[in-house]
N, C-alpha and C positions, 0 to 999 in steps of 0.2 A: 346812658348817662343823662340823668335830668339837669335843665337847665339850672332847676334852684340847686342844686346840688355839685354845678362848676364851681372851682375856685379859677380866681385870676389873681394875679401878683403884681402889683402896681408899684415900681422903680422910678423913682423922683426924690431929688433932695428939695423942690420946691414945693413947702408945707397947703400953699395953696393948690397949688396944681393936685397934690395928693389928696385935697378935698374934695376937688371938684369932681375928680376920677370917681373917687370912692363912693359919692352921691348918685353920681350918673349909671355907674354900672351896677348898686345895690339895689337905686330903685329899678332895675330890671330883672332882680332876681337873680345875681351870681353872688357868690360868698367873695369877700374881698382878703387880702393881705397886702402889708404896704412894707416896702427897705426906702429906705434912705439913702441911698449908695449900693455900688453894682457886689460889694463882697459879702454885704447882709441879705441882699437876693441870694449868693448863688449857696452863704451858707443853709437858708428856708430851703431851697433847692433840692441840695443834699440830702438834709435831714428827713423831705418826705419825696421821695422821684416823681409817685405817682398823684399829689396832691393837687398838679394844676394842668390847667389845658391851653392856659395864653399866658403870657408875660409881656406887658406895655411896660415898653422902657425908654426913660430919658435918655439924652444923646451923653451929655455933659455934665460928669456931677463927680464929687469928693470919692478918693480912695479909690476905687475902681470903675471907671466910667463905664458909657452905656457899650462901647465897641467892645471893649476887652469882656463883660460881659459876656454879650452875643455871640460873640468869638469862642467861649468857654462850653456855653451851653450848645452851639453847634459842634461843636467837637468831643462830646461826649456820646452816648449809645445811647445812654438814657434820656436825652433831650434833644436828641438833634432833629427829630421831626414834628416838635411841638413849636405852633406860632410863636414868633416872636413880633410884635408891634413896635417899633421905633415911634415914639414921639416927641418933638423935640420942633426947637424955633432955628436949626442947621438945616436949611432947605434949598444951601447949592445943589446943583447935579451932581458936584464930583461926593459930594457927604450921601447924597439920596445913592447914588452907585454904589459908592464904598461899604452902605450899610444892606444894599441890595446883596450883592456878588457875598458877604460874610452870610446871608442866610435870613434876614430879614425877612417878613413874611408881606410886611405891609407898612406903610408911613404914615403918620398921624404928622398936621402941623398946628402949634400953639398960636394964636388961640383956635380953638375945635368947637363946636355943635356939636349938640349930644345926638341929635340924629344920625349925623355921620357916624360918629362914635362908636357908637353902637350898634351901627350897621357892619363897622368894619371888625367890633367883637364878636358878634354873630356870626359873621361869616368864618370869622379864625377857629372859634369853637366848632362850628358844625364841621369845618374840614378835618380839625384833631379829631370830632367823633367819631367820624367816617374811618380816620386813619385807626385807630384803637379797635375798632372793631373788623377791619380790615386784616389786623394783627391777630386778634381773635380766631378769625378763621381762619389763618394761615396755620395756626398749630395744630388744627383739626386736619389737613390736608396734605401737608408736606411729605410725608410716609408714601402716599399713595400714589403721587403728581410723578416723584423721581422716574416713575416707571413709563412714564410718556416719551416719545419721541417725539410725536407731528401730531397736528389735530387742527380742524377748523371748527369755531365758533359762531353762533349768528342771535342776535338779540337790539331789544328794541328799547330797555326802560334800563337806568339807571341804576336800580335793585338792582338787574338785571347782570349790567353791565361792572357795578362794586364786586356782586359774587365770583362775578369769571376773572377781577383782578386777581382778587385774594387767590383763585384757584392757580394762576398761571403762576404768578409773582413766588407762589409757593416752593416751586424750580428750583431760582433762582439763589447765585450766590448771598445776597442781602436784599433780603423777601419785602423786609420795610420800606427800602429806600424804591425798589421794583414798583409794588403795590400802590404808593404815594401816585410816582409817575403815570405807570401803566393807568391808575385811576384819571388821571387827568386829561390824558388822551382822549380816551373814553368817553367822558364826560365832555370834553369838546364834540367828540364827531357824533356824539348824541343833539347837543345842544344847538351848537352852530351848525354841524353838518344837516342832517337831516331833518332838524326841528325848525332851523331858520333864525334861530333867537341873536340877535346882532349883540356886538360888545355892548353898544348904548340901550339896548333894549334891557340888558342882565344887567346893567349900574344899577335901572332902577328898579326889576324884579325885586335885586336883592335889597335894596334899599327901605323896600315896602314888604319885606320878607315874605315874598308871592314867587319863589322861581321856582322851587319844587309844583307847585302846583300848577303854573304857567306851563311847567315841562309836563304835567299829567292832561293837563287838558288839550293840548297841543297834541298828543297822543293819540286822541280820540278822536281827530277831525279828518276826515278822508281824504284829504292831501298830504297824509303824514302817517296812517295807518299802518301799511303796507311797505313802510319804510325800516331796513335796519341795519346795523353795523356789523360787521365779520372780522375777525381774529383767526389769522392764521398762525399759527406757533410753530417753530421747530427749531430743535433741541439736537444741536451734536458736540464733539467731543473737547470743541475750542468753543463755539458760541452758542447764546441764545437769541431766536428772531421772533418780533412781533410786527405782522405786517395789519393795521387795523385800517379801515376802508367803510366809507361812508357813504352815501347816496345824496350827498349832497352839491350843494355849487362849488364850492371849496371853498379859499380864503387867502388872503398877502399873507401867509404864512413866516415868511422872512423876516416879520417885522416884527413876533412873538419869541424867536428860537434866543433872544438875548435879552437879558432885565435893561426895560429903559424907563429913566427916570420921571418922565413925562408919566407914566401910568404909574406909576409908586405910591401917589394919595387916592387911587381908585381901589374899590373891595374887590376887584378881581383885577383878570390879563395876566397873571404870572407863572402859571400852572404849567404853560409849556416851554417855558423857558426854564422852569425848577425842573421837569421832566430833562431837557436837556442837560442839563449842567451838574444834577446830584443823582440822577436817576439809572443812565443808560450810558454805554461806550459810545452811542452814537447813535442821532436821531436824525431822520431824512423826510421830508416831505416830500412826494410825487407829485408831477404835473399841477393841475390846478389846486394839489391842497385839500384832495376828501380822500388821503391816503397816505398816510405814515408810517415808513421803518422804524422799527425800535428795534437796536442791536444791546445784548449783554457778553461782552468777553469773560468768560469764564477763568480764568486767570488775572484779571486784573483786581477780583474780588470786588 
């Protein structure tokens, strides 16, 4: 999916706000569409599923606000794991919670820089990328995976490590929502675990849209070679277990497994906490934190 070729769907009843949006994110190269109100979006919606990859939405606006919204499109099949950006000048904790816990992906607040801006679309799109094609190969694989019981994995690059999502997640009662998660873990004990990359270090990777390639070169340095992360799986008749294991220092893990409001205007920090809450029946951190349970009940669907 090429960038010039995203669309994004820009939800504001304020005509200026819908300017400024429409300016900042065209001159980057995404195709834009604007509503005026949350039942003009979710009609756009409807009408094409596969049309967009983000949606920045006002908090408060005529006929159906931004919650009921976000509420709509999380609870759909068709939408529920495509970004949703709240942005909006409602920036208590309990609104920044409330819009977190419905599925919010990330919080814009009025007035915004277009560098942020656009750092925080960038980041939404590359994750729907990842996830769409994530999807992609889970249809390729499904057929094949059923027939696994147990297995262990071991890899070092993010390529790497999306392939063996899509491949396990494939199992699972809902491969989507699996593959999202399972991706995020992943991508943690790549990054943090074994790579070193601190939260404050990936603000600004991503900010300077340099993290992919910060994580390739970091790859290549001899205190990081030799390092990689393991996927144990097993598959029985009530559950599914993913125990993934880093080589890293660990991390305060306790303070990710729940959306907090504080990190909610940053481009990342949510990932394991999405992992926990829409992803798995239950997700564990071990000891220091470079080793994570991830359980699926197979009956809970």
């Amino acid at each position: 999916m090429d960038e010039k070729q995203t669309s994004i769907l820009l939800v504001d009843d304020d005509d200026l706000s819908l300017a400024l949006l429409n300016t900042f994110l065209a001159n980057s190269g995404y195709n834009i569409a604007t509503a005026a109100d949350g039942l003009k979006a979710w009609q756009l919606l409807e009408q094409n599923p596969d049309r967009f990859s983000t949606v920045l939405l006002d908090r408060n606006m005529p006929v159906m606000d931004g919650m009921e919204l976000l509420k709509r499109i999380k609870a759909s099949t068709k939408f529920t794991n495509m970004p949703v950006i709240m942005q909006t000048g409602a920036d208590s904790k309990e609104d920044i919670l409330e819009g977190l816990r419905a599925g919010a992906h990330y919080y814009l607040t009025k007035p915004f820089d277009r560098k942020t801006l656009n750092s925080i679309v960038d980041t939404a799109v590359s994750e729907y990328r990842r996830y769409k094609a994530l999807t992609e190969e889970l249809s390729r694989t499904a057929s094949t995976l059923n027939l696994m019981t147990e297995g262990r994995f071991e890899f070092r690059t993010l390529d790497e490590g999306r392939n063996i999502s899509a491949l396990l997640s494939s199992v699972c009662p809902d491969p989507g929502k699996v593959a999202m998660g399972l991706s995020e873990l992943i991508i943690n004990a790549i990054e943090h675990g074994n790579l070193g990359i601190s939260y404050k270090e990936k603000s600004r990777l991503l900010k300077n849209m340099s993290w992919e390639k910060e994580i390739d070169h970091r790859l290549e340095l001899p205190e990081y070679k030799d390092k990689h992360v393991t996927i144990d799986f097993l598959s029985s008749n009530n559950h599914i277990e993913f125990l993934i294991t880093d080589e890293g220092e660990g991390f305060d893990w306790d303070n990710y497994l729940t959306f907090d409001p504080e990190r909610a205007f940053d481009s990342h920090g949510r990932g394991i906490a999405m992992a926990n809450n829409m992803s798995f029946s239950k997700l564990e951190f071990r000891g220091k934190g470079n080793q994570v349970l991830a359980i699926i009940e197979k009956n809970s669907g």
